[in-house]
C-alpha positions in Angstrom: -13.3 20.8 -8.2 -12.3 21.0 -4.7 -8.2 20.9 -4.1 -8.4 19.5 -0.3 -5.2 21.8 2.0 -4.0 18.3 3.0 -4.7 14.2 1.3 -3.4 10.8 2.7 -3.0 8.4 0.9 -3.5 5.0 1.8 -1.9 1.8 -0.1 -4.8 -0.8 -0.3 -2.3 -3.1 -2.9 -2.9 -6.8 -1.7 0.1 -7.0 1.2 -1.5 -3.8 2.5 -4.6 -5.1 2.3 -4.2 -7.9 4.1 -2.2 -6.2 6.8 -5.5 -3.6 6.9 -5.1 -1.0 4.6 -8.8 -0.8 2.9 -10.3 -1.0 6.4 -8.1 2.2 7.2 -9.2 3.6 4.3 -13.1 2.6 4.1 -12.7 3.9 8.3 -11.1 7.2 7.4 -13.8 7.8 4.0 -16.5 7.6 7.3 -14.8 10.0 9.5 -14.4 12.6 7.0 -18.0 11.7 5.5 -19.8 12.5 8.8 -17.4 15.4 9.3 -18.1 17.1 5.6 -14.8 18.4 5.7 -13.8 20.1 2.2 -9.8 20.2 3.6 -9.0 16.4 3.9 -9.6 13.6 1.2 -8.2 10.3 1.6 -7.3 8.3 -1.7 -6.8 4.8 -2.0 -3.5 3.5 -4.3 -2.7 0.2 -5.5 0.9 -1.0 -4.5 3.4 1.9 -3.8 6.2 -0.6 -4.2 6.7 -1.0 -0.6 5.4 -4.3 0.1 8.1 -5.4 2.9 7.1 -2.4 5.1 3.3 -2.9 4.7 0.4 -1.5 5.6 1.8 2.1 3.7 0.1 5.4 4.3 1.5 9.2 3.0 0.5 12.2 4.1 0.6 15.0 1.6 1.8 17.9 1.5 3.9 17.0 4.4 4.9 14.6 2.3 5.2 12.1 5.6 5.1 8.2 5.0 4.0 5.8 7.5 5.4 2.5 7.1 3.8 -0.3 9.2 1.5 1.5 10.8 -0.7 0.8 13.1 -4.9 1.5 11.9 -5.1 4.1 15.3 -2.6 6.2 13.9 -3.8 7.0 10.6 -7.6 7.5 12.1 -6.0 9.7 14.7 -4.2 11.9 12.1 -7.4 12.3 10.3 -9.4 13.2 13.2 -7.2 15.8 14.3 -6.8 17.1 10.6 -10.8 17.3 10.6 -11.1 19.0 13.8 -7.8 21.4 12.9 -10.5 22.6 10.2 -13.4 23.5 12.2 
């Protein structure tokens, strides 16, 4: 099994999702897809219990949230961890 060096995890729970959560997510999956980077993984959660701050993203192991992000910052972290691996 592969144990990625770093995982964010996206919050796709209905408030999230409506406020663009699974795109996020289904837009990360793709960038990491075409990149084949073993180091990253993004997982999608149901509701993190933070439905006022929606859309909910955590980066791990920083253990970094991001609370009412915008989509362009969660795609830019990704990228950068993606290119940080090659």
């Amino acid at each position: 099994m592969n144990q990625p060096d770093h995982i964010i995890y996206i919050c796709t729970g209905s408030k999230c999702d409506k406020k663009g959560g699974k795109e996020c997510y289904k837009k990360g999956k793709k960038i990491i897809k075409s990149s084949k980077s073993k180091n990253v993984e993004i997982i999608r959660t149901e509701c993190t219990d933070r439905c006022k701050l929606a859309p909910v993203a955590c980066y791990q192991p920083e253990n970094k949230w991001m609370l009412m992000y915008k989509q362009d910052e969660i795609l830019a972290k990704v990228l950068h961890l993606v290119k940080k691996e090659s």
